[in-house]
ChimeraX commands (.cxc) that place a marker at each C-alpha (Angstrom):
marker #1 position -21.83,3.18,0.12 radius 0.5
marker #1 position -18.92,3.84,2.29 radius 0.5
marker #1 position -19.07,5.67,5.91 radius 0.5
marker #1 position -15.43,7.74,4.67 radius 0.5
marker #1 position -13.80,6.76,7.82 radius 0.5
marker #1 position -10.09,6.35,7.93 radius 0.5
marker #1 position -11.17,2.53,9.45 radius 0.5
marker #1 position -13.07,1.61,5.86 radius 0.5
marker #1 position -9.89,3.13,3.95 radius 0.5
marker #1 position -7.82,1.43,5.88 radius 0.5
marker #1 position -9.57,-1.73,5.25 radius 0.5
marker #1 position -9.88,-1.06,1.36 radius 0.5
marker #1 position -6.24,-0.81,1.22 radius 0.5
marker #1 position -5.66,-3.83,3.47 radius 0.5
marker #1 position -8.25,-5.95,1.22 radius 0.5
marker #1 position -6.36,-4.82,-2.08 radius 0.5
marker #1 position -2.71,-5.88,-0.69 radius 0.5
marker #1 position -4.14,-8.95,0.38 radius 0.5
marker #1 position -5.31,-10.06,-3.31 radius 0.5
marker #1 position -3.33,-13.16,-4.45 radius 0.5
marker #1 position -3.32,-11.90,-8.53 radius 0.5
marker #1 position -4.18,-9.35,-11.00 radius 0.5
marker #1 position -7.72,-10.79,-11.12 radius 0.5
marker #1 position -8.68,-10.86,-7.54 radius 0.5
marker #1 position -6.70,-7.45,-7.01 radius 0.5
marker #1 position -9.35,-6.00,-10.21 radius 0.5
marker #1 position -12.38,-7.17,-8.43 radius 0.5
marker #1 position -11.25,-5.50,-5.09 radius 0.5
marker #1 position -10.20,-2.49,-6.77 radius 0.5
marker #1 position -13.78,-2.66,-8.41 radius 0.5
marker #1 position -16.08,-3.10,-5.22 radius 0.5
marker #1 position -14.15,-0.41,-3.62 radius 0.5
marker #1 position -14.75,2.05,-6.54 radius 0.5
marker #1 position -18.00,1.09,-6.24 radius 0.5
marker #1 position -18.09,1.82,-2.67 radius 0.5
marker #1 position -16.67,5.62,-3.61 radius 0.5
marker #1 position -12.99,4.41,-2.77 radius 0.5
marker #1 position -10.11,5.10,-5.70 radius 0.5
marker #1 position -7.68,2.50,-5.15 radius 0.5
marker #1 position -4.26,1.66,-6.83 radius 0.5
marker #1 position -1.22,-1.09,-6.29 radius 0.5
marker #1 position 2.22,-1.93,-7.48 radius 0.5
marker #1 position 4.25,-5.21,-6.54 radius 0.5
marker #1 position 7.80,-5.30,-5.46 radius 0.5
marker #1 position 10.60,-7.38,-4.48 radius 0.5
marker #1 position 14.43,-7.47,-3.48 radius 0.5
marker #1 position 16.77,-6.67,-0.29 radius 0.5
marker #1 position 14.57,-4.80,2.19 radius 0.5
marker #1 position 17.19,-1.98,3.03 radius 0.5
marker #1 position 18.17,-0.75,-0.70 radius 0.5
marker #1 position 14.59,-1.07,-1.66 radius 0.5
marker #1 position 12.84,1.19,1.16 radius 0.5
marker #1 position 12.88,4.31,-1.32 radius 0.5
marker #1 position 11.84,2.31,-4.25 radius 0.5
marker #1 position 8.89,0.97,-2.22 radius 0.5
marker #1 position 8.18,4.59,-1.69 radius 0.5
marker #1 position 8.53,5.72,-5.05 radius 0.5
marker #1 position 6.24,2.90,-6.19 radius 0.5
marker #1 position 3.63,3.93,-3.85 radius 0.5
marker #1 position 3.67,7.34,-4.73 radius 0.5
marker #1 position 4.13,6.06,-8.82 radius 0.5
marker #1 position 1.21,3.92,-8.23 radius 0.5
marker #1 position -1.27,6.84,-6.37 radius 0.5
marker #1 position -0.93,8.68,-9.04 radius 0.5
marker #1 position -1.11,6.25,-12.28 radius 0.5
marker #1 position -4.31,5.09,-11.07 radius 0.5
marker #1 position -5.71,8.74,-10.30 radius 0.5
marker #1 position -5.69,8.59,-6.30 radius 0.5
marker #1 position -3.68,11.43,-6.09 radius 0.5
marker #1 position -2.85,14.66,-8.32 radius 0.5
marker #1 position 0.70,15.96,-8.28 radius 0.5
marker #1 position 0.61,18.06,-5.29 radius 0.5
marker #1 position 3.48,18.35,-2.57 radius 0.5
marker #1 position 1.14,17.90,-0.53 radius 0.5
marker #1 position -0.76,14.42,-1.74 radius 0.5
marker #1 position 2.62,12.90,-3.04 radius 0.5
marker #1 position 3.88,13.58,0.54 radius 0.5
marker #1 position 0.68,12.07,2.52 radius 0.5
marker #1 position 1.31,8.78,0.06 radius 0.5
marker #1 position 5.15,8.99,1.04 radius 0.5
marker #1 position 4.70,9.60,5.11 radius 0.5
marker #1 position 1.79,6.46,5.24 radius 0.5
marker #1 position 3.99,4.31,3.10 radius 0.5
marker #1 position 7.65,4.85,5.19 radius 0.5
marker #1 position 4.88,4.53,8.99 radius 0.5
marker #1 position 3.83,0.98,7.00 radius 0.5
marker #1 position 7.74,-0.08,6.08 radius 0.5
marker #1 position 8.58,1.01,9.40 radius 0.5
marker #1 position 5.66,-1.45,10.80 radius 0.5
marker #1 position 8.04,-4.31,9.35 radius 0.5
marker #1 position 11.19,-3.25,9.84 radius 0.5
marker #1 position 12.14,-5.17,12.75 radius 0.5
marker #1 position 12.01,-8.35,10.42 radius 0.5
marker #1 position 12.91,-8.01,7.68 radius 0.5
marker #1 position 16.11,-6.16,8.04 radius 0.5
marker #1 position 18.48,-8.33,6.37 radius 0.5
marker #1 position 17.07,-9.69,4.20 radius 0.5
marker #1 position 14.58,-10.44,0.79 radius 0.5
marker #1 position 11.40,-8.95,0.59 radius 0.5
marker #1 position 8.56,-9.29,-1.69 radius 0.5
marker #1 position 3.93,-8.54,-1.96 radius 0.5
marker #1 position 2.09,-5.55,-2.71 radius 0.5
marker #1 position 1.67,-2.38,-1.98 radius 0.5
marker #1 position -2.14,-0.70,-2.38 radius 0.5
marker #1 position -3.28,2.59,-1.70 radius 0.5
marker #1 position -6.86,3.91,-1.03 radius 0.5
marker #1 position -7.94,7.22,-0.72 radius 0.5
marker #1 position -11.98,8.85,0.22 radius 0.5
marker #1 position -11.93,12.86,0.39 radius 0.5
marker #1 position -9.10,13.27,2.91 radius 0.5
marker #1 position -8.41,9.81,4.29 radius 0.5
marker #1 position -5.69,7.71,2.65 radius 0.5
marker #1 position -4.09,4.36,3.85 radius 0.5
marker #1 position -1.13,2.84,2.52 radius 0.5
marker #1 position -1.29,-1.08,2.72 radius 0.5
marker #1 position 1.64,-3.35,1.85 radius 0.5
marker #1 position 1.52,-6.92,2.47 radius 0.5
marker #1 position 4.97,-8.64,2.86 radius 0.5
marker #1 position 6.78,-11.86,2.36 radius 0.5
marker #1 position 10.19,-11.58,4.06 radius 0.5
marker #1 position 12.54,-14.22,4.17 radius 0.5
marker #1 position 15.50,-16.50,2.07 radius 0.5
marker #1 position 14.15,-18.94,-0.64 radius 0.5
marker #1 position 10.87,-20.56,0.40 radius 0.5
marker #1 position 11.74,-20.19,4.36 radius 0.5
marker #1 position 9.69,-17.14,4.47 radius 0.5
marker #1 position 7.38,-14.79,7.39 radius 0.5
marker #1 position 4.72,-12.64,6.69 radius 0.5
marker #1 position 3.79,-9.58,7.68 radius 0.5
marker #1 position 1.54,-6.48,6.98 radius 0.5
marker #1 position 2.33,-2.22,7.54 radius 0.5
marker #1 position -0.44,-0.05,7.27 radius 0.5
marker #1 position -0.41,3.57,7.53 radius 0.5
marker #1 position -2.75,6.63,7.26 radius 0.5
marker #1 position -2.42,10.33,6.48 radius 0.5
marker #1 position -5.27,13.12,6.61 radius 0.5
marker #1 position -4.99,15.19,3.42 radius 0.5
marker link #1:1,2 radius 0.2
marker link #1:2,3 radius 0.2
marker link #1:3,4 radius 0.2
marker link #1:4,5 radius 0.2
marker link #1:5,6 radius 0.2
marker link #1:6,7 radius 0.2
marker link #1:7,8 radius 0.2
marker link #1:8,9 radius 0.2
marker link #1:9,10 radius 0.2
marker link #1:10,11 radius 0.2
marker link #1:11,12 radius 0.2
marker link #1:12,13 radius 0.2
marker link #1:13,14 radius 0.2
marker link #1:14,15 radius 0.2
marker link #1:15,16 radius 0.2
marker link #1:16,17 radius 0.2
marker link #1:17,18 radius 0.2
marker link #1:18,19 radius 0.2
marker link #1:19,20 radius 0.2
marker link #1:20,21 radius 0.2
marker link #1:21,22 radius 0.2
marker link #1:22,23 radius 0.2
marker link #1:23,24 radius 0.2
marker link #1:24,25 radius 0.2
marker link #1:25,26 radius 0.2
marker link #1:26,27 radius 0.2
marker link #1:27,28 radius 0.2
marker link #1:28,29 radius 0.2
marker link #1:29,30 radius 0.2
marker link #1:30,31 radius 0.2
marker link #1:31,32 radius 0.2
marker link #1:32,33 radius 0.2
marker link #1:33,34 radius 0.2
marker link #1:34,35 radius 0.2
marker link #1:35,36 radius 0.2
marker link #1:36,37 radius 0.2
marker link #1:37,38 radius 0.2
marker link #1:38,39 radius 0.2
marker link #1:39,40 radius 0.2
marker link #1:40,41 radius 0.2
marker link #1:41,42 radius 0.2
marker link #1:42,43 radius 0.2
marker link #1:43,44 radius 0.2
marker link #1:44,45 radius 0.2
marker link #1:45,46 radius 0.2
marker link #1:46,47 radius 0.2
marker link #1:47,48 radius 0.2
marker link #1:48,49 radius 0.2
marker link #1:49,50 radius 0.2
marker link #1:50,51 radius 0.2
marker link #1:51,52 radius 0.2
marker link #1:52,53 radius 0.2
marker link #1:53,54 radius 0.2
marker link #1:54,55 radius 0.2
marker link #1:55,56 radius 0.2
marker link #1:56,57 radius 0.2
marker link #1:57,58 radius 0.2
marker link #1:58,59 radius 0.2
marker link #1:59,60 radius 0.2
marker link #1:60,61 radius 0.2
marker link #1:61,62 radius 0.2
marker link #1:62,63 radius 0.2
marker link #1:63,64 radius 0.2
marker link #1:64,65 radius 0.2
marker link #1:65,66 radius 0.2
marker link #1:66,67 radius 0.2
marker link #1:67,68 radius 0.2
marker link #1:68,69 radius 0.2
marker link #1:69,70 radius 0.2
marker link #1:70,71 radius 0.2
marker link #1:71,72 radius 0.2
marker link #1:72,73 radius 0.2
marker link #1:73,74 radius 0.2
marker link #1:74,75 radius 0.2
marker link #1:75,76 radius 0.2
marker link #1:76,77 radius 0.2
marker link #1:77,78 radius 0.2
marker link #1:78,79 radius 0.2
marker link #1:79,80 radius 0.2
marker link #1:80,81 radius 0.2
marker link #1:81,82 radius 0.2
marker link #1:82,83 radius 0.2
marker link #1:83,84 radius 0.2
marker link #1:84,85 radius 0.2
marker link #1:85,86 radius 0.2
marker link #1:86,87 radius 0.2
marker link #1:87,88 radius 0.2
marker link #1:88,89 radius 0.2
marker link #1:89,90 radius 0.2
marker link #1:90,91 radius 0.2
marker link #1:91,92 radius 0.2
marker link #1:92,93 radius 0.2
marker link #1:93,94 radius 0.2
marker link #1:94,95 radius 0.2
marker link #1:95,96 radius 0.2
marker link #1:96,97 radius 0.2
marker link #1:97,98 radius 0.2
marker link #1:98,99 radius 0.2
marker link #1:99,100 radius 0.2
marker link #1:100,101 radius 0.2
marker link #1:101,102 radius 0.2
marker link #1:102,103 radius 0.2
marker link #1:103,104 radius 0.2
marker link #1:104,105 radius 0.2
marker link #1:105,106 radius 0.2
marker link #1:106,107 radius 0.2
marker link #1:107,108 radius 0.2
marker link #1:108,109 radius 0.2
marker link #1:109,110 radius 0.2
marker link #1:110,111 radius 0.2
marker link #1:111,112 radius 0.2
marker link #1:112,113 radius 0.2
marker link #1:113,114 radius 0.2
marker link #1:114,115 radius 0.2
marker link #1:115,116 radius 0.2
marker link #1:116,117 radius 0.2
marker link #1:117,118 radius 0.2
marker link #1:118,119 radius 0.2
marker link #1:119,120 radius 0.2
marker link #1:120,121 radius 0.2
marker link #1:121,122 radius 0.2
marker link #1:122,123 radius 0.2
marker link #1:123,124 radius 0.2
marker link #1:124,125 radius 0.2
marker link #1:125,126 radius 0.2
marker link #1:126,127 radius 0.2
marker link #1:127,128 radius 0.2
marker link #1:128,129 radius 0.2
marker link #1:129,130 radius 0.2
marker link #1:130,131 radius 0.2
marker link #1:131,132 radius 0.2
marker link #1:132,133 radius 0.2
marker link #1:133,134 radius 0.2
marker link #1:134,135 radius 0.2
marker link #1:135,136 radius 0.2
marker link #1:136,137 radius 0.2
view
Protein backbone atom coordinates (compact mmCIF):
# COMPACT_ATOMS: atom_id res chain seq x y z
CA UNK A 1 0.00 0.00 0.00
CA UNK A 2 1.25 3.34 -0.92
CA UNK A 3 1.41 6.54 1.57
CA UNK A 4 0.03 8.89 -1.85
CA UNK A 5 2.79 11.27 -1.33
CA UNK A 6 4.16 13.18 -4.23
CA UNK A 7 7.81 11.49 -2.84
CA UNK A 8 6.36 7.66 -3.59
CA UNK A 9 5.01 9.02 -7.11
CA UNK A 10 7.90 10.49 -7.75
CA UNK A 11 9.79 7.41 -7.06
CA UNK A 12 7.28 5.13 -9.10
CA UNK A 13 7.97 7.19 -12.03
CA UNK A 14 11.72 7.32 -11.42
CA UNK A 15 11.75 3.32 -10.95
CA UNK A 16 9.72 2.87 -14.33
CA UNK A 17 12.22 5.21 -16.48
CA UNK A 18 14.94 3.45 -15.01
CA UNK A 19 13.79 -0.14 -16.42
CA UNK A 20 16.36 -1.44 -18.99
CA UNK A 21 13.36 -3.35 -21.33
CA UNK A 22 9.81 -4.02 -21.90
CA UNK A 23 10.03 -6.84 -19.32
CA UNK A 24 11.55 -5.12 -16.40
CA UNK A 25 9.46 -1.86 -17.31
CA UNK A 26 6.02 -4.59 -17.01
CA UNK A 27 7.06 -5.76 -13.66
CA UNK A 28 7.55 -2.11 -12.36
CA UNK A 29 4.51 -0.99 -13.92
CA UNK A 30 2.92 -4.10 -12.10
CA UNK A 31 4.21 -3.59 -8.39
CA UNK A 32 3.23 -0.05 -8.68
CA UNK A 33 -0.38 -0.92 -9.74
CA UNK A 34 -0.29 -3.04 -7.08
CA UNK A 35 0.79 -0.43 -4.78
CA UNK A 36 -2.47 1.80 -6.10
CA UNK A 37 -0.10 3.72 -8.62
CA UNK A 38 -1.32 3.82 -12.60
CA UNK A 39 1.76 4.12 -14.43
CA UNK A 40 2.56 4.51 -18.23
CA UNK A 41 5.92 5.05 -20.58
CA UNK A 42 6.96 5.75 -24.09
CA UNK A 43 10.69 5.71 -25.46
CA UNK A 44 12.22 8.31 -27.60
CA UNK A 45 15.17 9.37 -29.43
CA UNK A 46 16.73 12.08 -31.86
CA UNK A 47 18.21 15.84 -31.70
CA UNK A 48 17.24 17.20 -28.27
CA UNK A 49 15.97 20.70 -29.56
CA UNK A 50 13.42 19.54 -32.47
CA UNK A 51 12.28 16.77 -30.26
CA UNK A 52 11.28 18.80 -26.94
CA UNK A 53 7.49 18.93 -28.18
CA UNK A 54 7.49 15.41 -29.32
CA UNK A 55 8.81 14.35 -25.90
CA UNK A 56 5.84 16.24 -24.66
CA UNK A 57 3.38 14.90 -26.86
CA UNK A 58 4.60 11.39 -26.02
CA UNK A 59 4.16 11.99 -22.44
CA UNK A 60 0.90 13.28 -22.66
CA UNK A 61 0.13 10.24 -25.63
CA UNK A 62 1.44 7.86 -23.17
CA UNK A 63 -0.77 9.23 -19.81
CA UNK A 64 -3.50 8.71 -21.51
CA UNK A 65 -3.07 5.25 -23.57
CA UNK A 66 -2.35 3.62 -20.42
CA UNK A 67 -5.41 5.29 -18.49
CA UNK A 68 -3.37 7.76 -16.10
CA UNK A 69 -5.12 10.54 -17.29
CA UNK A 70 -8.67 11.32 -18.98
CA UNK A 71 -8.80 14.01 -21.62
CA UNK A 72 -9.16 16.99 -19.53
CA UNK A 73 -7.34 20.47 -20.12
CA UNK A 74 -6.61 20.22 -17.09
CA UNK A 75 -4.76 16.53 -16.66
CA UNK A 76 -3.22 16.76 -20.27
CA UNK A 77 -1.75 20.10 -19.03
CA UNK A 78 -0.38 18.78 -15.45
CA UNK A 79 1.37 15.79 -17.76
CA UNK A 80 2.67 18.65 -20.18
CA UNK A 81 3.98 21.32 -17.30
CA UNK A 82 5.91 18.11 -15.23
CA UNK A 83 7.26 16.81 -18.47
CA UNK A 84 8.77 20.46 -20.04
CA UNK A 85 10.14 21.16 -15.58
CA UNK A 86 11.88 17.41 -16.31
CA UNK A 87 13.35 18.42 -20.07
CA UNK A 88 14.25 21.59 -18.61
CA UNK A 89 16.21 19.53 -15.69
CA UNK A 90 18.55 18.39 -18.73
CA UNK A 91 18.72 21.02 -20.82
CA UNK A 92 21.97 22.37 -20.00
CA UNK A 93 23.48 19.11 -21.62
CA UNK A 94 22.13 18.05 -23.95
CA UNK A 95 21.58 21.04 -26.08
CA UNK A 96 23.23 20.12 -29.18
CA UNK A 97 22.96 17.23 -29.51
CA UNK A 98 21.31 13.29 -29.69
CA UNK A 99 19.12 12.20 -27.15
CA UNK A 100 17.57 8.98 -26.32
CA UNK A 101 15.60 6.65 -22.75
CA UNK A 102 12.25 6.77 -21.46
CA UNK A 103 9.83 8.70 -20.38
CA UNK A 104 7.22 7.24 -17.44
CA UNK A 105 4.49 8.81 -15.81
CA UNK A 106 2.77 7.96 -12.44
CA UNK A 107 -0.13 9.33 -11.08
CA UNK A 108 -2.12 8.57 -7.17
CA UNK A 109 -5.38 10.86 -6.70
CA UNK A 110 -3.77 14.24 -7.37
CA UNK A 111 -0.03 13.65 -7.42
CA UNK A 112 1.66 12.99 -10.77
CA UNK A 113 5.46 12.84 -11.64
CA UNK A 114 6.87 12.81 -14.93
CA UNK A 115 10.21 10.75 -15.06
CA UNK A 116 12.47 10.60 -18.13
CA UNK A 117 15.72 9.00 -18.00
CA UNK A 118 18.26 10.24 -20.66
CA UNK A 119 21.19 9.20 -22.72
CA UNK A 120 22.67 12.32 -24.35
CA UNK A 121 25.55 12.27 -26.40
CA UNK A 122 27.24 11.36 -30.23
CA UNK A 123 27.63 7.57 -31.04
CA UNK A 124 28.62 5.54 -27.98
CA UNK A 125 30.43 8.74 -26.23
CA UNK A 126 27.39 9.32 -24.25
CA UNK A 127 26.22 11.16 -20.43
CA UNK A 128 23.38 10.39 -18.54
CA UNK A 129 21.04 12.15 -16.90
CA UNK A 130 17.52 12.12 -15.25
CA UNK A 131 14.42 15.21 -15.12
CA UNK A 132 11.75 14.66 -12.88
CA UNK A 133 8.85 16.79 -12.40
CA UNK A 134 5.54 16.97 -10.40
CA UNK A 135 2.15 18.63 -10.78
CA UNK A 136 -0.87 18.65 -8.17
CA UNK A 137 -4.06 17.88 -10.12
Amino acid sequence: MTDGSSKTVAAAALRVALTPGPEQETAEKKAAAEAGIATAAANFGGEFIPSINKLIERAIVAARREGVIGQTHLEEGAVAGAAREAISQIMNKAIGLNVGGKIAIARHNEHLSVAMFFGIGLLHLNEVAVGLGHRAI
